[in-house]
Each structure stands twice: as C-alpha cells, then as structure tokens.
C-alpha positions as a printed NumPy array, in Angstrom:
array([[-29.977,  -5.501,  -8.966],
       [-27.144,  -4.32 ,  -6.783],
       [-25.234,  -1.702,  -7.956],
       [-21.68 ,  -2.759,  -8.351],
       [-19.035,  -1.129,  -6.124],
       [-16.24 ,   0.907,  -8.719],
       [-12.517,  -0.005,  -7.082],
       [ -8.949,   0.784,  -7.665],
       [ -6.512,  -1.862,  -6.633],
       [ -2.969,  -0.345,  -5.493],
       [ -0.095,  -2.804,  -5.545],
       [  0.22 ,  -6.172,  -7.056],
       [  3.025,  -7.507,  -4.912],
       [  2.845,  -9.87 ,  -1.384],
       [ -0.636,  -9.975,  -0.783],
       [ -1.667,  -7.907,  -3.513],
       [ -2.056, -10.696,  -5.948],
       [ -4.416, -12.413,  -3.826],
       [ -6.634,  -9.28 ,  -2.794],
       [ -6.714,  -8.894,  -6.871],
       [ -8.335, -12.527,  -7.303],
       [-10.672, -11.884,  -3.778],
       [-12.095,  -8.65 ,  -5.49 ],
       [-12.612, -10.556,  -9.307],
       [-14.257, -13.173,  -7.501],
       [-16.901, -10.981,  -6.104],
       [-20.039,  -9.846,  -7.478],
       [-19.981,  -6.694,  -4.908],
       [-16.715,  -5.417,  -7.053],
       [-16.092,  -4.022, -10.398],
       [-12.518,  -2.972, -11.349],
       [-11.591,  -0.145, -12.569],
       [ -8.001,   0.321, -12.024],
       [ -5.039,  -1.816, -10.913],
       [ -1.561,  -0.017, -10.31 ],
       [  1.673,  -1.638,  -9.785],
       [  4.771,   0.502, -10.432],
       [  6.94 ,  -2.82 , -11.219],
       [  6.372,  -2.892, -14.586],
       [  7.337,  -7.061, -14.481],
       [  5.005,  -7.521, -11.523],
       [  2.241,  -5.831, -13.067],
       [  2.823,  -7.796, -16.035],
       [  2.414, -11.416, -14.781],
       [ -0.54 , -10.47 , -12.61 ],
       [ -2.796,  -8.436, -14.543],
       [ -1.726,  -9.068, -18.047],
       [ -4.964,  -9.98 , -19.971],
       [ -7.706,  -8.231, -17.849],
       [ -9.892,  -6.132, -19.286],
       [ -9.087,  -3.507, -17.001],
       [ -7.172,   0.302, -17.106],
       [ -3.283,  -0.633, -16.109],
       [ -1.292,   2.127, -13.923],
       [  2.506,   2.201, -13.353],
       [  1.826,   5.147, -11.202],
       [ -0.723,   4.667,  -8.182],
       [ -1.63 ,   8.372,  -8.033],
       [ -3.088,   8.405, -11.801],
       [ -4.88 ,   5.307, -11.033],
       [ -7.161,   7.215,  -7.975],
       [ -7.468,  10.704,  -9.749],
       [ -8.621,   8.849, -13.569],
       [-11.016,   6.502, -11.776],
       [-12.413,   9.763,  -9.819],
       [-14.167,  10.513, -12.971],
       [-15.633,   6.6  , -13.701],
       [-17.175,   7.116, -10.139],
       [-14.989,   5.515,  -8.146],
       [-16.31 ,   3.959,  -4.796],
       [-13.478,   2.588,  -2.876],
       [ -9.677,   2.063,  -3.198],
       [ -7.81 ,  -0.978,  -2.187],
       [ -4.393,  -0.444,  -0.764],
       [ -1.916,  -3.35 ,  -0.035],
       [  0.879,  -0.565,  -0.433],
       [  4.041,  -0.456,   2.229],
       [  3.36 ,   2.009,   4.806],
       [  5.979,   4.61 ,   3.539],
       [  3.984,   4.953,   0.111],
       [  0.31 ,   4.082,   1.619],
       [ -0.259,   7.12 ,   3.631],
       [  0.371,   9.113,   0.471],
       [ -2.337,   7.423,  -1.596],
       [ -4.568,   7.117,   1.844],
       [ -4.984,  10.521,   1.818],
       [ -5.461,  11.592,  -1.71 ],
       [ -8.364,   8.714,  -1.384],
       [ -9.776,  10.725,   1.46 ],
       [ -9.403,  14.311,  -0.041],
       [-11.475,  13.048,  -2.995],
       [-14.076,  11.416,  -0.713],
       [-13.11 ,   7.98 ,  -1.662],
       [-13.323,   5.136,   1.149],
       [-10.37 ,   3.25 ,   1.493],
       [ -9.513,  -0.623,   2.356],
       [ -5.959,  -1.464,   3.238],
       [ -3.81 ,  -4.553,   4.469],
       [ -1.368,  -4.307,   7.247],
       [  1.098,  -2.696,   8.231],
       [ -0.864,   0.621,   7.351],
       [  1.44 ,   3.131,   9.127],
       [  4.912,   3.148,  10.311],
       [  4.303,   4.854,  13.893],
       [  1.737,   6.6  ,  16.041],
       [  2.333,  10.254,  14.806],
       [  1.523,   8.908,  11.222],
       [ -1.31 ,   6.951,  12.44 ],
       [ -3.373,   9.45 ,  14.165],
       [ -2.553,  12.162,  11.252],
       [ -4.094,   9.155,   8.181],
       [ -7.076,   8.859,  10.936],
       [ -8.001,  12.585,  11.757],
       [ -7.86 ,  13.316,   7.345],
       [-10.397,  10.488,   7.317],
       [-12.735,  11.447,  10.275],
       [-12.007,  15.229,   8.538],
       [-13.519,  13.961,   5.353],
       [-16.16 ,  11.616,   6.678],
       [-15.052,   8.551,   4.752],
       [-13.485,   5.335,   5.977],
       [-10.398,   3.813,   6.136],
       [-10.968,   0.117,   7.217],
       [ -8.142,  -2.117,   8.328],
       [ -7.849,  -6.121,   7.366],
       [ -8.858,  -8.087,  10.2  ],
       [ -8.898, -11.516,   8.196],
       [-10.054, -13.24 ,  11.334],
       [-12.911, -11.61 ,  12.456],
       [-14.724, -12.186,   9.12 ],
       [-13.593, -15.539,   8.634],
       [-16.129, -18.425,   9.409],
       [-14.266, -20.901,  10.877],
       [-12.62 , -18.251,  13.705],
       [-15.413, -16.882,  14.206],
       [-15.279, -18.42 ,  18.009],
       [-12.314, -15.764,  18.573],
       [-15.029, -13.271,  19.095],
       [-15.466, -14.854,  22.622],
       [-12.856, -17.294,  23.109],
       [-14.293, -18.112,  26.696],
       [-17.271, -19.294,  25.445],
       [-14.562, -22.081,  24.251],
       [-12.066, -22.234,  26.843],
       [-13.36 , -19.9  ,  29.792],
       [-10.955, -17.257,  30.418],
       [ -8.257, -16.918,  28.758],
       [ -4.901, -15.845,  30.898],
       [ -2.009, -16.439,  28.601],
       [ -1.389, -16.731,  24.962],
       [  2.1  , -17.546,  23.192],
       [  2.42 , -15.898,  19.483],
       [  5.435, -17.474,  16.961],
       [  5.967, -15.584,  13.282],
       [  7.965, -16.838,  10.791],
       [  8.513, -14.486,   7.945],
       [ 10.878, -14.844,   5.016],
       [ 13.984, -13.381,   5.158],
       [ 14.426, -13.378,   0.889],
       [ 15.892,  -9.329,  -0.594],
       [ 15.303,  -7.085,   2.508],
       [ 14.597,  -4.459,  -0.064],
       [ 12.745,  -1.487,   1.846],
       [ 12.195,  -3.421,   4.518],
       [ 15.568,  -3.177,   5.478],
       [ 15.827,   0.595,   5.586],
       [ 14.315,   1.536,   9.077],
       [ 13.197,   5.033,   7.387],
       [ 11.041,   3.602,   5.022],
       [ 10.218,   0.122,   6.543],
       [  9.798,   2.102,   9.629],
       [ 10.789,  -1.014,  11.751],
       [ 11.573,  -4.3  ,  11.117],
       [  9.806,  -8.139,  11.573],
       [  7.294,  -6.97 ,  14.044],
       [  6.017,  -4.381,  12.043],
       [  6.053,  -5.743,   8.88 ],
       [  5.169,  -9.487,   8.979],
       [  3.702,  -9.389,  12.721],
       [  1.355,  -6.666,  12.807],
       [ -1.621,  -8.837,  12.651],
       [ -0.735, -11.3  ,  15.289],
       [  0.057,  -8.603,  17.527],
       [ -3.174,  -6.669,  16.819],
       [ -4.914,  -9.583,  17.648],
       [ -3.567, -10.351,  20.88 ],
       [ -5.022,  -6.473,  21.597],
       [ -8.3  ,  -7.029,  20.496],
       [ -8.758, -10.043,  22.524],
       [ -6.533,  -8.521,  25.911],
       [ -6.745,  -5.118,  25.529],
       [ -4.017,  -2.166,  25.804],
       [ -0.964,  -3.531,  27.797],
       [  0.313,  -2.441,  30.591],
       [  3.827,  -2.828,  30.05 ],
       [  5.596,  -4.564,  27.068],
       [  9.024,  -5.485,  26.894],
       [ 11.203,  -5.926,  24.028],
       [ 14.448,  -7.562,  22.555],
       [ 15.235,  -6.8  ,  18.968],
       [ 18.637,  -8.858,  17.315],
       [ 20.012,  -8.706,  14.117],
       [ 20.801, -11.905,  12.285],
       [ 24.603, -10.206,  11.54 ],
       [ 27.448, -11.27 ,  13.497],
       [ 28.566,  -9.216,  15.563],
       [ 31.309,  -6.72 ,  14.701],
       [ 30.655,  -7.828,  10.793],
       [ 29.573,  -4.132,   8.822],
       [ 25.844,  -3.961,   8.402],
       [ 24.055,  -3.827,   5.599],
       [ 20.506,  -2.501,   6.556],
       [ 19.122,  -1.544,   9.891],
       [ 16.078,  -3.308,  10.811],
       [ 15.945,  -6.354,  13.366],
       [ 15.885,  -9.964,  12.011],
       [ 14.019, -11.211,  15.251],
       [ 12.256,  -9.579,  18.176],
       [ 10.986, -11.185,  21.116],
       [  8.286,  -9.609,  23.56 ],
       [  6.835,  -9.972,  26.646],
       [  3.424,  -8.295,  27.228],
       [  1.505,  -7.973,  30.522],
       [ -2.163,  -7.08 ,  30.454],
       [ -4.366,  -6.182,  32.805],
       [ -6.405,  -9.217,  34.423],
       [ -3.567, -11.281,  35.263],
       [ -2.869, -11.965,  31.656],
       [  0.193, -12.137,  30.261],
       [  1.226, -12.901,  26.586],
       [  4.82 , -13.346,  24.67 ],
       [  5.667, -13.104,  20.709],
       [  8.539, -14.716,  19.019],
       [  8.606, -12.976,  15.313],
       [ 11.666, -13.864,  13.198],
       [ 13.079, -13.82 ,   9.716],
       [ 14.269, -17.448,   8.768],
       [ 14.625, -19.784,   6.049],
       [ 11.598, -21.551,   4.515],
       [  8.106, -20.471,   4.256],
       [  6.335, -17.763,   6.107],
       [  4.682, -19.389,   8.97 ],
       [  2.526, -18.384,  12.409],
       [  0.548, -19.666,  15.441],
       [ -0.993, -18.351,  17.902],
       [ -1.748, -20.755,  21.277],
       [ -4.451, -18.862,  23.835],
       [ -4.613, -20.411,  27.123],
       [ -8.256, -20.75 ,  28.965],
       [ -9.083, -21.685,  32.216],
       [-10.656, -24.972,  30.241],
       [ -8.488, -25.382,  27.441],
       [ -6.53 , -24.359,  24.613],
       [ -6.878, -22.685,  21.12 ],
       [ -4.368, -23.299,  18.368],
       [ -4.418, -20.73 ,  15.824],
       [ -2.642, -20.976,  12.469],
       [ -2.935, -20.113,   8.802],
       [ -5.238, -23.315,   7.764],
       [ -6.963, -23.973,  10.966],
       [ -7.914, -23.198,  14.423],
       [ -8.106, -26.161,  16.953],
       [ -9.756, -25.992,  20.183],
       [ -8.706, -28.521,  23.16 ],
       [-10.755, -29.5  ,  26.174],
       [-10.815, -32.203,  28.591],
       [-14.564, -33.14 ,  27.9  ],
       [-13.564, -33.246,  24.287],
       [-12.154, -36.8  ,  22.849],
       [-10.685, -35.126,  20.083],
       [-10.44 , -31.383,  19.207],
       [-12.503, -29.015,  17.508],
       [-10.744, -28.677,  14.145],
       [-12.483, -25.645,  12.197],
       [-10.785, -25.367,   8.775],
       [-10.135, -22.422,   7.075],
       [-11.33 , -23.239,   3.636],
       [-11.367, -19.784,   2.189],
       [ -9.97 , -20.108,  -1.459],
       [ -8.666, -16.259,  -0.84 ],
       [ -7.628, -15.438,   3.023],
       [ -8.791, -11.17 ,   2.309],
       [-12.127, -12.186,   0.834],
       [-13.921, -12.306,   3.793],
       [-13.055,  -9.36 ,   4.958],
       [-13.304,  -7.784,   1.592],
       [-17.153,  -8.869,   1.188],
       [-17.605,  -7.386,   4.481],
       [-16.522,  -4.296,   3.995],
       [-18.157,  -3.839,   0.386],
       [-21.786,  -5.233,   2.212],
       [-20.972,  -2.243,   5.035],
       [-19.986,   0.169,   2.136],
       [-23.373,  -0.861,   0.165],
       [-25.231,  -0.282,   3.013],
       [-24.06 ,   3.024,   3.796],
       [-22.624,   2.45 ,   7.419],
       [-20.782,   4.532,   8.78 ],
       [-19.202,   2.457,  11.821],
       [-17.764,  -0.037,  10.896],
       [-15.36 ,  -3.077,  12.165],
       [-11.2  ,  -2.831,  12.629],
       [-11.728,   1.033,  11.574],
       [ -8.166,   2.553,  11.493],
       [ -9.184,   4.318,  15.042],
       [ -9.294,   1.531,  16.422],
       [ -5.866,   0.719,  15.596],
       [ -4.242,   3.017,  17.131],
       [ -3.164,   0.759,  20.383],
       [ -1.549,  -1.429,  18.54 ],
       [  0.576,   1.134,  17.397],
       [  0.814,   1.93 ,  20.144],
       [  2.242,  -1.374,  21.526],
       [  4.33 ,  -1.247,  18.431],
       [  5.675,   1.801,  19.516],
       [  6.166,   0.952,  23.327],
       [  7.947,  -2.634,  22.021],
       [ 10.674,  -0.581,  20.226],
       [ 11.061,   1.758,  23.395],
       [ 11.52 ,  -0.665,  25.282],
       [ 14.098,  -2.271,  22.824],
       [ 16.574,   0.78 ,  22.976],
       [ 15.83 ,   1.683,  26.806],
       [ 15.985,  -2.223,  28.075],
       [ 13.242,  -1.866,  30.374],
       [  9.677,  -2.448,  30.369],
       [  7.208,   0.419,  28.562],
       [  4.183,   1.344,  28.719],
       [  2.263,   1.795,  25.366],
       [ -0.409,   4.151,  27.122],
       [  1.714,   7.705,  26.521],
       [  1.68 ,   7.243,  23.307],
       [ -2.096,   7.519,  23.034],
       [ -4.349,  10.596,  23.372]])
C-alpha cells in the first residue's frame, strides 16, 4: 500500500479553502496540520476535522516536523509566504504553493537558491498543465498551427483592498495578485519578451486623497520574439472574478476560460468544447505533484526556477509603468 504523504496546509482564505478539500479528497494526502491566523476563517473551514488547528503558521511546520512531515502547502500572500517557504526548506520539507509566490525578482531568486541550497522543491501551481481538458495547451499548434497573437482579460474583485492595497506588502497591485497566472502562461507558451509595455491607473479620481497605493487596472502590451505579440487587460471591477485568454493560430483560435477551453477552425462545423469538469481547479496539480514527490523526482514541472521570467516580466511591466516606455524584462535575469 502507498505510503501516505504527511502535509501541512498554510492559509484557509481565497483559494485556500479549495486546496483544503483537493488535498481531503486525495488518497496521496494525509493532514496533519491546517493554519489560518483568522481565528473566524479557520473556524468555518476546518471546524470539525479531525486534524491539529494552528493560529500561527510557523508552529504548524516546526510540530508536524516531528509527525514526519512530507510536504507543506502554502496558499499564503507573498509578504508572509517567503517566511514559511524557507523555514520549510531549512527543515528539508518540500513545499507546494499557489500564486503569486513572491513579490519581485530579488525575493524570487533568494526563495529559489535556499531551495536548490537544501535540495528540496518548491513547486509552483500551474492548474493548466495538469488539467485534462487543456491539456492541448502543451502544443497549441498541433490545434491551430502557430500561434502569433493572444489577447488576455482579468477580472478580479475589487471587495476590502486589505494588504493588497499596501504596495509594501502586496508588492504590486492587479497584475500581481489576481493575474500572475495568465501572465505566466502567456510565457510558457511565447517565451521571455522582448519588450513589455505598461499602463497602470487607479480607480480614484483624480486629485481625490488616496487611500492605498496599488493600481486598480493595468494594461500591457508584450512583444515576443517570432513575430508574436500579446496584450493583457487585468482590472478590479464589480461582480465576480472572471478571465479569458484568446490565442491566435495560423488555423484558428483557442478560447480559454475558467470552465472551458474552445478551439475554432474552419474545417470544424462546430468547436472543440473541452470542459473543465474538475470538482477542485488545484487538484490536478496537487495529485501531480504528490505522484512526483512519491516517486522521488527530483525535476519536476512549473519548479519555482522556472518562474523566474515571469517575474521578470512582472518586473519589466512596472518599469515600464513609471518610465512610460517600453522595457525589457531580460536585465532583470541572471
């Protein structure tokens, strides 16, 4: 029988919640510790499971240390991540963490040498590339020959700015912290840009007194090598969180969103529809990386190395938003 991988869950809140369920529902998992340090949150979500309760995330890593701990699970804000990233590390604990996991490259590359350091990973959510139905995005020209241009929209809720409306913790605003994944997706499929250009507006009028200092919307323009080219709308706005992503081929289109991706061709009478059926949108990424962890690998897919250029980009997008010109992300790698 399989042994049973020991976890700590850090942080209840956003998509915390649902990485909790992902992790109950498999049989790779066993819980040993879930922290939350809002006492109400932690409350409503975990109230009732036979399972050690932290307020304090630190405790949660060091006690389960001596159960055997395996792995921790991080769905932390980037500002108290890092923290817990490398304690995890220090103690020879493998990590998996949502997005956004840092706030900049400088913290990036430090969380990524303590890991390579200590010979343990620190893997990255990449819902997509472990979900069935997109698995096509692994060579989109197989679909729609080669793709030149994709368009990226992101919707996020604007609701109590909280942290994210500090730019010292939050590091950033929208594109950081509720666009990081469409972004990083655009890179894995294009590639480092050459240039990216940025806009970043706040949603307060001007000459009113502001109230936090992170932008409500940013718009970018990114230009890739190949003759590809790519743009991203991310906003906060009223009603639900929202996204799409439309990549343009040579022989057709692919509509991405939350609960489906559509391919369109001209030899096609109506369009591929592949459904994202996935009761929990982290499980499939989850289950990969406890199969990868079970097996001992040490490479592994959307390592935290290998997100370093979209930092990168990141970085370059809110250069370019204070210089007004175009940036290059490439200085601000290695």
């Amino acid at each position: 029988m399989m042994k049973r991988l020991k976890v700590a869950l850090l942080g209840l809140q956003g998509v915390g919640t649902e990485l909790l369920r992902a992790a109950q529902a498999d049989d790779q998992f066993e819980l040993v510790a879930i922290a939350e340090a809002d006492s109400e949150t932690l409350r409503r979500e975990a109230e009732g499971l036979s399972v050690p309760l932290f307020a304090d995330h630190r405790s949660a890593i060091v006690e389960s240390v001596q159960l055997g701990l395996d792995a921790v699970l991080i769905t932390l804000p980037p500002y108290q991540a890092v923290e817990f990233d490398v304690l995890a590390a220090e103690r020879g604990i493998g990590v998996f963490q949502t997005v956004p996991w840092a706030r900049n490259v400088l913290e990036a590359r430090r969380v990524v040498e303590v890991f390579a350091r200590c010979g343990v990973p620190l893997v990255l959510a990449r819902p997509w590339q472990s979900e069935p139905a997109t698995a096509g995005l692994r060579d989109p020209a197989s679909l729609v020959g080669r793709v030149f241009a994709a368009e990226v929209s992101v919707r996020a809720s604007p609701g109590p700015l909280g942290w994210r409306g500090d730019s010292v913790r939050a590091g950033a605003g929208v594109l950081l912290n509720d666009a990081y994944e469409q972004l990083d997706l655009l890179v894995c499929l294009f590639g480092l840009p050459q240039t990216v250009f940025g806009q970043a507006r706040q949603a307060i009028s001007p000459g009113a007194p502001r109230k936090y200092d992170t932008e409500d919307a940013m718009a970018l323009t990114l230009v890739f090598s190949g003759d590809r080219v790519g743009s991203l709308m991310a906003w906060r706005g009223a009603g639900a969180p929202e996204w799409s992503i439309t990549l343009v081929g040579q022989d057709g289109v692919i509509h991405l969103c939350r609960e489906r991706m559509a391919v369109h061709r001209p030899d096609l009478l109506v369009p591929q529809v592949h459904s994202i059926r996935t009761s929990y949108r982290m499980a499939p990424a989850l289950a990969a990386f406890g199969a990868a962890h079970q097996a001992g690998l040490r490479k592994r897919e959307s390592m935290a190395a290998e997100h370093l250029s979209t930092i990168a980009v990141l970085e370059a997008a809110y250069l370019s938003a204070k210089t007004g010109a175009p940036e290059s992300p490439r200085p601000f790698l290695p």
